[in-house]
Structure formats: C-alpha cells, structure tokens
N, C-alpha and C positions, 0 to 999 in steps of 0.2 A: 512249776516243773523243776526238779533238780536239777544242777549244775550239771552240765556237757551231758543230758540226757537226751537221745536222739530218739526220737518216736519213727513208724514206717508211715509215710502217706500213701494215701491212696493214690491210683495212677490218677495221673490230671492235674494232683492237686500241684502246685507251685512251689519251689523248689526250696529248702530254706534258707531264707534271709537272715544273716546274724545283722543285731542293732549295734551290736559291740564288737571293735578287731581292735586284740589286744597282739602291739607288737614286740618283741624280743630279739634282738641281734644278740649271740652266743658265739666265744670260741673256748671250748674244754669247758664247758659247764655239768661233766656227768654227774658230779658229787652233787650237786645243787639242785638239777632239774626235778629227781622225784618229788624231795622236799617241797620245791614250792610248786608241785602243779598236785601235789595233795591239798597243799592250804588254800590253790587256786579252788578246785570245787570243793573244799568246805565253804567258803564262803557263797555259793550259791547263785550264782549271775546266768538265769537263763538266756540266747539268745547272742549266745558270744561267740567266735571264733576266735585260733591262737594261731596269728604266722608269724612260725620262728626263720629267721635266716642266721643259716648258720657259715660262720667263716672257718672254714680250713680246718673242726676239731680233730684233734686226734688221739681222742681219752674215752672214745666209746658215745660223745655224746649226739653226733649223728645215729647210731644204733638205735639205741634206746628213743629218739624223736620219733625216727621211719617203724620202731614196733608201736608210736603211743598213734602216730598218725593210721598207721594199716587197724590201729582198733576202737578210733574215735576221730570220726572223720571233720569235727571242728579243729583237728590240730594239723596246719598246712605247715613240711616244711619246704624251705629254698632253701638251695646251698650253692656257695661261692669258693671256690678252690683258694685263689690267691688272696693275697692280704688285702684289706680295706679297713677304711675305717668306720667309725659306729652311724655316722651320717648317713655312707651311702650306703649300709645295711637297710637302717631303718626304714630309709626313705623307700627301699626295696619291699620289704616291708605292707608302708602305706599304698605303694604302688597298685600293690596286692592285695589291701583290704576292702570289704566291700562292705560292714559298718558302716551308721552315722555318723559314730561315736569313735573317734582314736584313741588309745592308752598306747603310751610308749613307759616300758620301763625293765630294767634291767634283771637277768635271772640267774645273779649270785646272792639272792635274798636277801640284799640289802635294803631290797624296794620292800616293804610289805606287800604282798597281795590283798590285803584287807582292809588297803585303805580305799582299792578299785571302786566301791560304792558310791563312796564320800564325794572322788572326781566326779564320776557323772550323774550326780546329784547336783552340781553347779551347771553341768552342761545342759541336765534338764531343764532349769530353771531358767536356761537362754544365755547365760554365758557362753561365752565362743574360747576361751583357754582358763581349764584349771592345773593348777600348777600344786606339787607335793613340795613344801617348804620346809625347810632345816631351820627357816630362818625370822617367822612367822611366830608372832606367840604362840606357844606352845613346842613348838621345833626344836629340836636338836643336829647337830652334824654329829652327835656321836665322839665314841674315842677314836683319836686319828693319827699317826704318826708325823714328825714334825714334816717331813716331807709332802707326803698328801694334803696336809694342812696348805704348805707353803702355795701346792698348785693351784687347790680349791681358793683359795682366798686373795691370789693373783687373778686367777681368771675371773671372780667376780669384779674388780677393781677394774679391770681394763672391760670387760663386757658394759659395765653401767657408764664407761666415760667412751667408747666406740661402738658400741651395736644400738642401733638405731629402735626404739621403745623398750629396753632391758630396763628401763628404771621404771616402768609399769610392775617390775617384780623384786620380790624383798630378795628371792633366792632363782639370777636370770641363769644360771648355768646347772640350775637342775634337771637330772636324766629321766623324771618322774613326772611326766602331766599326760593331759589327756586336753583332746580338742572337737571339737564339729569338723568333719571331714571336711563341708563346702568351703574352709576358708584356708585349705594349704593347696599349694599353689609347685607346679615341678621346681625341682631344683636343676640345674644341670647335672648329668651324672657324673662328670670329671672333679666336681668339687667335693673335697676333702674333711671332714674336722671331725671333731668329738661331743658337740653341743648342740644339737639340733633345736633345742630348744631358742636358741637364739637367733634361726629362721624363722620358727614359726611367732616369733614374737614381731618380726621385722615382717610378715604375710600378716599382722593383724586388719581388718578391715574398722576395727574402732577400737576401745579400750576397754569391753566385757573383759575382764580378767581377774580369777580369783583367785586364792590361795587357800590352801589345807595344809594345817600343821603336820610333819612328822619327822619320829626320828631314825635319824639314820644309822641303822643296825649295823655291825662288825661284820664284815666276811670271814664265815667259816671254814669255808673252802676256798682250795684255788688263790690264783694272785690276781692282783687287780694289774688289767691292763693300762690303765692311765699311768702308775707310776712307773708302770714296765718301759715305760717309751720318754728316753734321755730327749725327744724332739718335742716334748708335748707345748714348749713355749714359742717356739718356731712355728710348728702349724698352726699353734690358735691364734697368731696373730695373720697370718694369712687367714684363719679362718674369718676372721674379723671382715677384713676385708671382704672375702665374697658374700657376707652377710648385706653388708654393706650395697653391695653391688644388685644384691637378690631385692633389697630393697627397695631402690631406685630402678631395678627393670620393671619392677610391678606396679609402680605407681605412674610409671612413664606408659604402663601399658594399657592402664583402668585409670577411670576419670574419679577423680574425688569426689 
C-alpha cells in the first residue's frame, strides 16, 4: 500500500490501526513542514500515523497541519497555546499515539525522514530503543556553530556522568529515536526539559538498545529553539534531575 493511503472499509470492518505513531512537537515550522512530509511519503511506510502537537505557531504552521489533517486523516494535530517545552510536547504526543512502534523526531529536516525504516528495523527485530546517532560509525553532527557545538557537547558530558543508563548510548541526547510503546512509562506532566530521550533511556526495562548512524543536516529554515533559550543550561541540569527521579520511581514501583 502507498504511504498515507487510506482505502474505505466496509461497515463492520475494524477501524484502522497504525503500527507506527510518528511524533513531532512544532513551533513556526511552516517553511519546513511541506518539505518533509513530501519526503515522509516518498519513503513509503504504510500503517503510520503522524501526531503533531503544536506550540503556540504563529507563521501559518497551524493552517497548513489542520488543511493536511481535514485531507488525510493519519495526520492528528494537538495544540498548546502557552510555551512548553519539547518534553512535554512530545510526551503529549505518545500520550496520544496508539502504534507499537514510537518515532520521535524533529520537523525542521534536520532529522531525515528516511532513516524512519532503518529505526524500526531494529525494533522489529526485538530491540526495545533505537537511537539516530551523530555519533556512531558513520555519524556525523554536521556543520555547527561554536555555540550549538558548546551546548550539544556539554549536555552529552553531564547526561553520560548523571542520567542514569545514558552510557548505554554513543549519542544520549539525541532528538531522533524510536521505541516499543510497552516500555515508556508516564512522565509527570509538570516536568520540564528538551531531551526526552534521556527518560526513556532511564524507563529501559533491559539493555536492547541500538544505534543507526546519521548525519545531521543544517537547518534551512527557521531558528533553532535550543539556542534561542539563554536558560538551556539551568534546565537541563534540573532536567537531570527529574530523570533521575523518573528513574527511581519506576523501579521502586516494578520489581526487577
């Protein structure tokens, strides 16, 4: 079946199930979105869902979601008025997917869409988190300015010596994996950060975890919000911390 190609059932028949919810948290992604949800069904993944939740755009990119969703009904959006962060988007998100199969990754095309296969080719295989690595034979992070460099390559340092199984991963602060839905676990919704990936490494129930090389593409549009925010080292180390904490209530809550 082509990508996002919706056939009529007959009455009776059961309703469709996507195996795959790919999610996206967006704010001012208009320039970007066609782009990659052209690349998304070229690549051809029947059986998918897309829930976007979007924060607060104000460049048209709500518009353009609510006419893709009114004319293809695998694309759900939610939207949040006030500011939040990419956490408790996403998690917003998974809340709301109803996949196996999770992909989390970002829609200013810096994520490929074409690497979507390659992830849940590992999760077929019985892996429980695949991860898109920068950092991985074959990876690249790309060209980066000294800035973003400084942020990305502090918040892996302090994620691999404070978040609890980040060294399970060459690259633990990537925005780019996919998981088996049965093994994430609620977050509280009060909790804050930009690296969700470092929940769900700290919800592992063993150490299935692979990696897929890639690199990471330049943003053509738009500004990235990580460096837009002078507090990004203030919250992630709180973010640290409720990782920390998410960690310890799950294990306190489930038997080993």
């Amino acid at each position: 079946m082509p990508a996002f190609e919706q056939k009529a059932s007959p009455t009776g028949n059961p309703p469709f199930v996507p195996e795959v919810s790919l999610v996206w948290a967006t704010l001012n992604e208009a320039a970007n979105l066609p782009t990659l949800v052209a690349r998304l069904r070229a690549v051809g993944l029947p059986r998918l869902e897309v829930i976007v939740v979007d924060d607060g755009s104000a460049d048209g990119t709500r518009e353009y979601l609510r006419s893709l969703e009114s004319e293809d009904s695998r694309f759900r959006l939610l939207t949040h008025d006030g500011k939040q962060t990419t956490v408790r988007a996403q998690t917003q998100g998974i809340a709301a997917a109803r996949g196996r199969f999770v992909v989390i990754m970002d829609a200013d095309l810096q994520h490929p869409p074409e690497l979507v296969p390659k992830l849940l080719e590992r999760l077929d295989r019985g892996d429980s988190l695949a991860i898109a690595s920068r950092y991985t034979t074959g990876g690249s992070p790309g060209p980066r300015n000294g800035i973003r460099a400084l942020i990305s390559r502090g918040a892996e340092w302090l994620a691999r010596r404070f978040a609890p199984n980040a060294r399970l991963a060459t690259d633990p602060v990537s925005g780019y994996f996919a998981f088996r839905r049965e093994i994430f676990r609620p977050i509280d919704p009060r909790y804050r950060g930009y690296k969700l990936l470092l929940f769900v490494l700290a919800m592992l129930p063993d150490e299935r975890v692979s990696e897929v090389a890639f690199q990471f593409a330049p943003r053509l549009q738009g500004k990235s919000k990580l460096t837009e925010n002078s507090q990004f080292f203030r919250l992630f180390l709180v973010e640290l911390l409720l990782v920390r904490r998410t960690y310890r209530a799950i294990r306190q809550r489930e038997p080993s």
